[in-house]
N, C-alpha and C positions, 0 to 999 in steps of 0.2 A: 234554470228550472231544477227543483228538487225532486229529487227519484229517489225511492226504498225498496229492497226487494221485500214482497208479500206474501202470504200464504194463506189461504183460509183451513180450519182445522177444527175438529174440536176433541175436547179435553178428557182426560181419562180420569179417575177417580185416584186417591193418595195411595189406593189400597194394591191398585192395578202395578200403579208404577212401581210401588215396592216390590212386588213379587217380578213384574220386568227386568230390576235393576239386578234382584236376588240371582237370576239368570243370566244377565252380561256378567255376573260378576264370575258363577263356575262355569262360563265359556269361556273369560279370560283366563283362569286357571288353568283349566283344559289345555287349549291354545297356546299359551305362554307366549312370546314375546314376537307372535306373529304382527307387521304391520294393518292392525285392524285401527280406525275411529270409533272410539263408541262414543255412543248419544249419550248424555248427558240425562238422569232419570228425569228429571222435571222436563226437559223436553219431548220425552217422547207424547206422541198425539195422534193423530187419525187426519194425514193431509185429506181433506175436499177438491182443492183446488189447489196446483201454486200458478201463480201469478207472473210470478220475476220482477222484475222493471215497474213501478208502478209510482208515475207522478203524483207529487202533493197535491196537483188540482184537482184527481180521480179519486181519491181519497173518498169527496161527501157523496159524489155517484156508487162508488163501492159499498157505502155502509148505505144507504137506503135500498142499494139492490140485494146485501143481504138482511134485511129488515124484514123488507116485501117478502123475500123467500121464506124466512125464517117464521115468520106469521102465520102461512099455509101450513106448516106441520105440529103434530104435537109431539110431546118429549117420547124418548124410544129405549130401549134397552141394547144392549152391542155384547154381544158375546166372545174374551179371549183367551185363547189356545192356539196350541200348534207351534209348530219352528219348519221354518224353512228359509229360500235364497233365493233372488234375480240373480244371474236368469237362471240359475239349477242350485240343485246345491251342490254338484260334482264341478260348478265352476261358479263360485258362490263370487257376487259383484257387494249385492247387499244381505244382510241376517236380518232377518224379520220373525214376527212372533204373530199371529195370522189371528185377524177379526172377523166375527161372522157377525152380519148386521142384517136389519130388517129390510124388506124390499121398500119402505118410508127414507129408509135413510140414502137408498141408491137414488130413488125419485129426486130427493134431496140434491145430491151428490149433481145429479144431471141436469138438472133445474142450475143449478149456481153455473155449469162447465156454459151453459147454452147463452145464459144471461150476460155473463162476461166475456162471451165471445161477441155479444152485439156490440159489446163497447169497445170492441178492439185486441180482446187478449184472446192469445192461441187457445184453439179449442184441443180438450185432449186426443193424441192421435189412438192411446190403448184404453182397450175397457177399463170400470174402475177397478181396480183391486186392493182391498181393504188390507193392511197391514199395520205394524207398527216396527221404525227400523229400529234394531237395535246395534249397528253398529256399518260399517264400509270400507270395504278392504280395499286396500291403499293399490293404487295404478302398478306402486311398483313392487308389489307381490314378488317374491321370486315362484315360477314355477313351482319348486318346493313345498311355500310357508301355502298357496293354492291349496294343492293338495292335502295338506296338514290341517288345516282349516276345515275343507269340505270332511275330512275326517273326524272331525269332532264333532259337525253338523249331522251328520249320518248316524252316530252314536250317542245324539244327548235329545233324548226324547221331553217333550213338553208338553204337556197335557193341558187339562181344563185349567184358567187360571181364574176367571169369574167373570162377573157383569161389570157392566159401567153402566148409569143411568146418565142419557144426554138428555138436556135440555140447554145447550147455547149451539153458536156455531159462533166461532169468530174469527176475525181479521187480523192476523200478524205480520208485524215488521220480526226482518231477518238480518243481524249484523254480523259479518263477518269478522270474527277476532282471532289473532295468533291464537287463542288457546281454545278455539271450537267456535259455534254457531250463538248469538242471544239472541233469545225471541221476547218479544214484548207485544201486549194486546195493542191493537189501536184500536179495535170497535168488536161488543159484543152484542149478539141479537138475539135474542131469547124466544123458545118457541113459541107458539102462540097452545093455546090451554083447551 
């Protein structure tokens, strides 16, 4: 049997992600040769859901259950700003740049967790919390490059960086490559009007 891992997501605007990437790129400076991953600008997105594990046969269940959902809402506005880190940023795991979304799109968000939990996928165990990663400090931080890290998080302030107009949500395959993550669509569902 064929298994892909999945994510459901949706997409940020060319404009968002440029000004995103503009900021990994003076926290890489910052930082310098700390063990961080950055995201890759065309990847960053607004997880809904991940998935993991998700057989080809689940595949036409998944896109008509996000279909059905996707038809109950109409398109929404997401607002981004900010910087921060799980689980702090004095012991920063992941670098995030923070969304502030409409109570449509949480409804959203909980509708899709609730639906593919009937079909068998883990339901989430934390509230949602809207982000977008920018980056994931490596397991094997040393204490140090930590604290050096958390110190340029503490000091590089990120303000308003603008809207994104949604109107999809979709379904991603996630492949794991020596040189980062590729996402590819497999099904998109457009809101309903």
């Amino acid at each position: 049997m064929s298994v892909i891992r999945a994510f459901i997501a949706v997409d940020l605007s060319t404009e968002i992600q440029d000004r995103l990437s503009q900021i990994a790129s003076q926290l890489k400076e910052r930082m310098g040769d700390v063990p961080v991953r950055w995201v890759a600008p065309k990847n960053v997105h607004l997880t809904l859901k991940f998935l993991g594990d998700v057989s080809m046969n689940n595949i036409m269940m998944l896109t008509e259950l996000l279909r059905a959902e996707a038809a109950l809402h109409k398109p929404m506005t997401i607002s981004v700003g900010g910087m921060g880190a799980f689980p702090k940023v004095r012991n920063p795991r992941v670098i995030w740049v923070g969304v502030e979304v409409p109570q449509e799109l949480v409804a959203l968000q909980r509708a899709i967790d609730i639906q593919t939990g009937k079909v068998g996928y883990a339901r989430d165990k934390r509230p949602f919390s809207p982000h977008l990663t920018l980056g994931r400090v490596s397991r094997n931080a040393s204490p140090h490059e930590v604290r050096r890290i958390a110190d340029v998080l503490k000091n590089h302030k990120v303000g308003y960086l603008g809207v994104a107009r949604v109107r999809e949500v979709h379904l991603y395959r996630s492949d794991l490559k020596p040189t980062g993550a590729v996402y590819s669509k497999v099904f998109t569902a457009t809101f309903g009007e």
